[in-house]
C-alpha positions as CSV (number, residue, x, y, z in Angstrom):
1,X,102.0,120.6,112.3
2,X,98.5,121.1,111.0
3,X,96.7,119.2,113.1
4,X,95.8,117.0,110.5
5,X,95.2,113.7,111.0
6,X,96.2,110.5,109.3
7,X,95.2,107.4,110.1
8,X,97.5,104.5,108.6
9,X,96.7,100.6,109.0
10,X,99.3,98.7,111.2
11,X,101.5,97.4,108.5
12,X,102.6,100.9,107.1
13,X,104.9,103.2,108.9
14,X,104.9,106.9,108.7
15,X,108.0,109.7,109.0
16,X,107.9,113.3,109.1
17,X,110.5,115.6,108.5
18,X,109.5,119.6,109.1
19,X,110.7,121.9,108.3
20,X,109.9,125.4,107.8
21,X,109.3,127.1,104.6
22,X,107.1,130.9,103.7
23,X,104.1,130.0,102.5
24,X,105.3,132.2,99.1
25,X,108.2,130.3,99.2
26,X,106.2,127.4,98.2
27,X,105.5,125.8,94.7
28,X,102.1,124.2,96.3
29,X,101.0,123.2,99.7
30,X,101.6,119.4,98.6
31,X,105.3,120.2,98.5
32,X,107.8,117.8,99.5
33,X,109.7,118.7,102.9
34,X,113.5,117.9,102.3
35,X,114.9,115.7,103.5
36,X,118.2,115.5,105.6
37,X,120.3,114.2,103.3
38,X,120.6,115.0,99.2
39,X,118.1,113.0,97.0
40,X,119.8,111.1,94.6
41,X,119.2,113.5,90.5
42,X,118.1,111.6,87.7
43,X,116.9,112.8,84.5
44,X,115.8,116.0,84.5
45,X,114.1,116.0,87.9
46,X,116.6,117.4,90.0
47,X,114.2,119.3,92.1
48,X,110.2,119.7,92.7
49,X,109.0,121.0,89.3
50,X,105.2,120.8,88.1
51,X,104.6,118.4,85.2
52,X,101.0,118.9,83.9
53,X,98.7,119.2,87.0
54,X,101.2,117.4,89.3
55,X,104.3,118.2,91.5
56,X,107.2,115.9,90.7
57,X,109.6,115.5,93.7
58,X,113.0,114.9,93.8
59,X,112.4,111.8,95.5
60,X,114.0,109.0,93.3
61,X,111.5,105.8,93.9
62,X,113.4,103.5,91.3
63,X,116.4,103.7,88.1
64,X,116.4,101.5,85.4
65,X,118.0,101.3,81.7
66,X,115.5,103.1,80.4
67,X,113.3,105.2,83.4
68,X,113.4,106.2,86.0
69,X,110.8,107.0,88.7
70,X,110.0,109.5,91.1
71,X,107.1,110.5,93.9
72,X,104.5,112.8,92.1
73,X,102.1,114.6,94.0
74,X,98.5,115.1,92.7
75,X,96.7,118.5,94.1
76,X,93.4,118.2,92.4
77,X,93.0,114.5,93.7
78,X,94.9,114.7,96.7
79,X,96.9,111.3,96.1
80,X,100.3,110.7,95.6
81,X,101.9,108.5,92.3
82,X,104.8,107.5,90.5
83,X,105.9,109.6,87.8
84,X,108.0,107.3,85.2
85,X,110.0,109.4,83.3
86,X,111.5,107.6,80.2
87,X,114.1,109.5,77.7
88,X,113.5,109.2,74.2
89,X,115.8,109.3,71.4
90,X,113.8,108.4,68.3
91,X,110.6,108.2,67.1
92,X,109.8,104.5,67.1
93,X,111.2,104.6,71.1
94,X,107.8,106.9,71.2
95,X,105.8,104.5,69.8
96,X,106.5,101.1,71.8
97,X,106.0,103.7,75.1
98,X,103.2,105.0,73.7
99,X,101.8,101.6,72.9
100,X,102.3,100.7,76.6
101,X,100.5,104.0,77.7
102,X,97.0,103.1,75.0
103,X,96.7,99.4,76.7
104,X,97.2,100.0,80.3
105,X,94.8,103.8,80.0
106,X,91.7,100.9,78.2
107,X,92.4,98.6,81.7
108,X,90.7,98.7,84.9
109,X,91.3,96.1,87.2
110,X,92.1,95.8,91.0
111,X,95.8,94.0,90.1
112,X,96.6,96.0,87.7
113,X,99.2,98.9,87.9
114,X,96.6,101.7,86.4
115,X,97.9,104.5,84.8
116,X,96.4,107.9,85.2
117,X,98.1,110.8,83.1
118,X,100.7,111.0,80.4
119,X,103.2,114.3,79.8
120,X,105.5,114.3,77.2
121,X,108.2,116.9,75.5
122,X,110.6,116.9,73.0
123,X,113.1,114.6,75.5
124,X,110.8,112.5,77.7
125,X,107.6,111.3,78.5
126,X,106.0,110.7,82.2
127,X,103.8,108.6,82.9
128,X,101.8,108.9,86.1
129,X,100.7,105.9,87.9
130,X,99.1,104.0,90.8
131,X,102.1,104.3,93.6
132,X,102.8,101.2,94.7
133,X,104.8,101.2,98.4
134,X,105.6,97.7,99.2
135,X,108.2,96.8,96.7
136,X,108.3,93.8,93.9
137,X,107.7,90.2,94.7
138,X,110.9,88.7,94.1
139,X,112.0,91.5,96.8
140,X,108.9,89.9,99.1
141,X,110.3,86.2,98.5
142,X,113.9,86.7,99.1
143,X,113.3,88.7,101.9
144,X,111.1,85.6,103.6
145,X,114.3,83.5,102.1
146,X,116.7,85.7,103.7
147,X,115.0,85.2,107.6
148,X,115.5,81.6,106.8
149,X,112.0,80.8,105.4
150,X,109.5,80.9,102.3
151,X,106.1,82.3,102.1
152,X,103.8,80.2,103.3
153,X,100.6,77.9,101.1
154,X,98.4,79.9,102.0
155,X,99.9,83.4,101.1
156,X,101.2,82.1,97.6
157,X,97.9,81.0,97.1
158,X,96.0,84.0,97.4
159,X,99.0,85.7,95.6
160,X,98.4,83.0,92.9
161,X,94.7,84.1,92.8
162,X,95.3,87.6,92.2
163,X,97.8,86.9,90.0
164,X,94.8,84.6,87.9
165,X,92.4,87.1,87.8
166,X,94.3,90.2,86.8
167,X,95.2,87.4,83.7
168,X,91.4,86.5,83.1
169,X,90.9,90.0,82.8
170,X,93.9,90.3,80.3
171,X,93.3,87.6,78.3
172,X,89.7,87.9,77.9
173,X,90.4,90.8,76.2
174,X,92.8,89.4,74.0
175,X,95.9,90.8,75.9
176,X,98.9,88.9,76.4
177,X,101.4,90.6,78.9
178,X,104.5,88.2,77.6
179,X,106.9,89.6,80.2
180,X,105.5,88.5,83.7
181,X,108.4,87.6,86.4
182,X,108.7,88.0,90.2
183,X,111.5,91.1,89.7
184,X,110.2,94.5,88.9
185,X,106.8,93.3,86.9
186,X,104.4,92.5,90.1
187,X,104.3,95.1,92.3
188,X,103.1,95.0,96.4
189,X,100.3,97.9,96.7
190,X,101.5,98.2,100.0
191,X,104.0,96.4,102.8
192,X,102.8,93.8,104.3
193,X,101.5,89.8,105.0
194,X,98.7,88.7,102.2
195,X,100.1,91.7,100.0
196,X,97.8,92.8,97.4
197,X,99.7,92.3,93.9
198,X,99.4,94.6,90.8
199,X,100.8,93.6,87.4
200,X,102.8,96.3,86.1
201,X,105.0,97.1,83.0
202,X,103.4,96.4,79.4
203,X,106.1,97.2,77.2
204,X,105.8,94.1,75.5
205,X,102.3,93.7,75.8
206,X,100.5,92.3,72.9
207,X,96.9,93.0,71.6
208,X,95.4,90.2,69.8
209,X,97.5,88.0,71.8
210,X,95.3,84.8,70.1
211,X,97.3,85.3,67.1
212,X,101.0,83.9,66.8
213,X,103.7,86.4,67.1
214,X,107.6,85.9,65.6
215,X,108.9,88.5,67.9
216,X,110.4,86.8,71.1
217,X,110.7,88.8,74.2
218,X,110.6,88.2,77.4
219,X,113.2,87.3,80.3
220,X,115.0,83.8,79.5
221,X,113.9,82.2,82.8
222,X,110.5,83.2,82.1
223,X,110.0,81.9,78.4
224,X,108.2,78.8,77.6
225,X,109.7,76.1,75.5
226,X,108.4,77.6,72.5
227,X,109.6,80.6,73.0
228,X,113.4,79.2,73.9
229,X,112.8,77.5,70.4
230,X,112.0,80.6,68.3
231,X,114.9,82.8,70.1
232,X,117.2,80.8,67.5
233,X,114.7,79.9,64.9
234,X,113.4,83.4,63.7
235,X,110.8,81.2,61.2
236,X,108.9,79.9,64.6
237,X,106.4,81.9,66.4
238,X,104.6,81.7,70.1
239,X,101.4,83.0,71.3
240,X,101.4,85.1,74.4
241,X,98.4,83.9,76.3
242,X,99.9,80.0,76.7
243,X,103.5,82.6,77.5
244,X,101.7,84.1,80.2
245,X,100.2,80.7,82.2
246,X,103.8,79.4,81.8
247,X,105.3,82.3,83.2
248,X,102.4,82.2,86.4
249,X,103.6,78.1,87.1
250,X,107.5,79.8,87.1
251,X,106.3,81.8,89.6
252,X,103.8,79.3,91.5
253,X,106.6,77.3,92.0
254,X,109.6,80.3,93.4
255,X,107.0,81.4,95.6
256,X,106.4,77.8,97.3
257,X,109.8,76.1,96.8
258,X,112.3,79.7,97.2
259,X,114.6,78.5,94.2
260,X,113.5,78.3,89.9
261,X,112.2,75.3,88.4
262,X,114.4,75.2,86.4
263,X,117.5,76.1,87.8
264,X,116.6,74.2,90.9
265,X,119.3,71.8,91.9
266,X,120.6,71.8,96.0
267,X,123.3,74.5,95.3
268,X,121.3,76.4,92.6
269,X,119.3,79.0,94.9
270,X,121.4,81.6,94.9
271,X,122.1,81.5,91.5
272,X,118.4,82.1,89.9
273,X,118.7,84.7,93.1
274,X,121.8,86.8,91.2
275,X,120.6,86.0,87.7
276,X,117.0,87.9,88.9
277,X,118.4,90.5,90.5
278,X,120.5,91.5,87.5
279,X,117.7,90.8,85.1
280,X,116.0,93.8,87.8
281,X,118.9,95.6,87.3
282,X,119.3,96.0,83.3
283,X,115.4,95.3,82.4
284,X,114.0,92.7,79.8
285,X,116.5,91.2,77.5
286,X,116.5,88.1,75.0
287,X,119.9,86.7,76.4
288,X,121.4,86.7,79.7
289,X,124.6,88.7,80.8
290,X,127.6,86.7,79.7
291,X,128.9,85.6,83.0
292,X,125.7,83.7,83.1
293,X,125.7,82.2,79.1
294,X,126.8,78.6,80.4
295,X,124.6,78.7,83.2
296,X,122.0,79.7,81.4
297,X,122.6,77.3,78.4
298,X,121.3,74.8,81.0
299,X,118.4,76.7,81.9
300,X,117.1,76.4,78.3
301,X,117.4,72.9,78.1
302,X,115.5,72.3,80.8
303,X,113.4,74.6,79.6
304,X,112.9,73.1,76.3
305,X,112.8,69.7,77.7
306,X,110.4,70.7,80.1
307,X,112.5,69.1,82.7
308,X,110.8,70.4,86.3
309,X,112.6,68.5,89.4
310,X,111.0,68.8,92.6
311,X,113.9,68.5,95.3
312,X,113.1,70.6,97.9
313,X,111.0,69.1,100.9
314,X,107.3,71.3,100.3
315,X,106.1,69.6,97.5
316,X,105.7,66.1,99.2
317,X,103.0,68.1,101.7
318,X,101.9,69.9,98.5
319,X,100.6,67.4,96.2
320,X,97.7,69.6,95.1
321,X,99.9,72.9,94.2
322,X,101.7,70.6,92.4
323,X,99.3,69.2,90.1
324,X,98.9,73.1,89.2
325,X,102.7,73.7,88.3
326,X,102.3,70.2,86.6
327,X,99.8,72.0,84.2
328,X,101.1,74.9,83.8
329,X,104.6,73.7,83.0
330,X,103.2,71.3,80.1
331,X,105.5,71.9,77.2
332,X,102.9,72.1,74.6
333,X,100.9,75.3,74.5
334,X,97.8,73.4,73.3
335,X,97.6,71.6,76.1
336,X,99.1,73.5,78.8
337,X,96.2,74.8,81.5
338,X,94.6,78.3,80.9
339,X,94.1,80.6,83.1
340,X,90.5,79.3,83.5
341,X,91.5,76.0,84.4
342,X,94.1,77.2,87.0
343,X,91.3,78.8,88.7
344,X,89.5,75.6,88.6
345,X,92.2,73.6,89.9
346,X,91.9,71.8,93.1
347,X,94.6,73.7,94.7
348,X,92.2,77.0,94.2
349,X,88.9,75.6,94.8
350,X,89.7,74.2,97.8
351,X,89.8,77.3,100.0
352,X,87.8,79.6,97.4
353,X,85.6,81.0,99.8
354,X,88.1,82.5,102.2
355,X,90.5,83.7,99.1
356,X,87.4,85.1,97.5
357,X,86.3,86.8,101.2
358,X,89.9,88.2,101.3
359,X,90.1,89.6,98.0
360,X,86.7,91.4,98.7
361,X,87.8,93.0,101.6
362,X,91.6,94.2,100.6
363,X,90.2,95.5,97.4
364,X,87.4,97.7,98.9
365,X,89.9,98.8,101.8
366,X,92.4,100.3,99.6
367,X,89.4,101.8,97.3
368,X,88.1,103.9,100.8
């Protein structure tokens, strides 16, 4: 090439395809080389074209109901991103992005998907944010599922703690995410064992998030048992903080155990498994897809009941991660642990040091 050279840690892999273009042929030096088979078109990116300061390549990273994302290249920075295009069609479609684009430009936080430009026309706005190149965690723990295991303690703890403090962060600054689940919401910065997480997609963020809110949103699965109560009885309200601890138990305990805690029974894995991966596939919704309504009929009554069964065989070694679900799946919101507690919890404290130590030394690696 070049003779450039690029250093990459063990757990990435790299692939280069050459091929040989005039440099007037070029739109920029950063420009994609194609590759050997046709990238898949989406909205109006059908080929590299410059948005703002940054190349947008063809390269389709993700589709969903309502964006879709591509690789952007950044020139002046010398960084790559992902460019989320979203198509709108009225003005209050505007807003609710827009609203997503003022709270994650005021955050700044290590686990935190950051955002660092916005484009917009008359048809679509971009976003352009941190790239993230290891996938989603529900992708992460199905995969570890698929090979006939589950992530370890010890790597669903220090998941956990990330997961905490990107929350304490949040919350102490009175923002409620409200829509936190292993598909599509937590991101992997990069491939890999101990993966660092970032918290992405605030659509349904709230501001304020101390004060009750009569607009239920959220995946089913996810929701607390007040929120199950107020998707059929408009007059009841939730707060999001309480929403969000809830949601981080849900997720303690599919990262531990493989299957949800409430859809948990010997041959129920699979079926939180497909119910997840369409809830991936269409985005957030306040029902599930029909073919699921019984199924999930259950789900809400366990839910609302608070009704968490512990089965599977990890739990009996696990009695401390346990006591943390416990608290976290406590039905009413006043009592139900913060995140301050969580991090206080047995389960944490007990190997604070070394999460603490790791945390230090992924963060400032990916910051070099």
């Amino acid at each position: 090439m070049d003779g450039d050279i690029i250093q990459l840690p063990n757990s990435l892999r790299f692939t280069c395809l050459h091929l040989w273009k005039e440099s007037a042929e070029k739109l920029s030096i950063f420009e994609a080389t194609p590759p050997l088979q046709p990238l898949q078109k989406a909205w109006g990116i059908n080929a590299n074209v410059k948005i703002g300061k940054y190349i947008v390549t063809s390269q389709c990273l993700g589709t969903g109901s309502f964006a879709t994302v591509h690789l952007a290249l950044d020139p002046e920075r010398h960084r790559q991103a992902a460019c989320k295009t979203i198509r709108t069609k009225k003005n209050s479609e505007i807003g609710l992005v827009m609203k997503e684009v003022r709270i994650l430009m005021s955050l700044k936080h290590p686990n935190i998907n950051e955002i660092y430009d916005t484009e917009e026309n008359k048809r679509f706005i971009h976003l352009f944010l941190q790239l993230c190149t290891g996938g989603d965690l529900f992708t992460y723990i199905t995969h570890a599922n698929g090979l006939g295991s589950r992530i370890c303690e010890a790597e669903a703890k220090y998941i956990t703690y990330q997961l905490l403090q990107a929350l304490k962060y949040l919350h102490e600054k009175q923002i409620s995410h409200r829509d936190l689940k292993v598909p599509e919401n937590i991101l992997l910065y990069c491939p890999g064992p101990y993966p660092r997480i970032l918290i992405a997609d605030f659509g349904l963020a709230r501001p304020n998030s101390y004060q009750e809110t009569f607009n239920v949103c959220g995946t089913v699965s996810y929701l607390p048992p007040e929120g199950i109560l107020a998707l059929d009885n408009k007059h009841l309200g939730y707060i999001g903080m309480p929403s969000d601890c809830w949601s981080t138990g849900v997720i303690l305990y599919i990262m531990l155990c493989g299957s949800h805690p409430f859809d948990n029974e010997p041959h129920a894995s699979s079926n939180w498994v497909t119910c997840a991966r369409d809830s991936h596939k269409q985005g957030t919704f306040a029902s599930l897809p029909d073919h699921h309504s019984q199924a999930d009929l259950k789900v809400k009554e366990k839910i609302i009941h608070g009704h968490v069964e512990y089965y599977r065989d990890p739990w009996i070694a696990l009695p401390d991660a346990r006591r943390l679900v416990d608290s976290l799946l406590i039905c009413d919101p006043q009592t139900r642990a913060t995140v301050h507690s969580a991090l206080a919890s047995t389960w944490i404290l007990s190997e604070l040091e070394d999460l603490e130590a790791l945390y230090r030394l992924r963060i400032s690696s990916a910051q070099v």
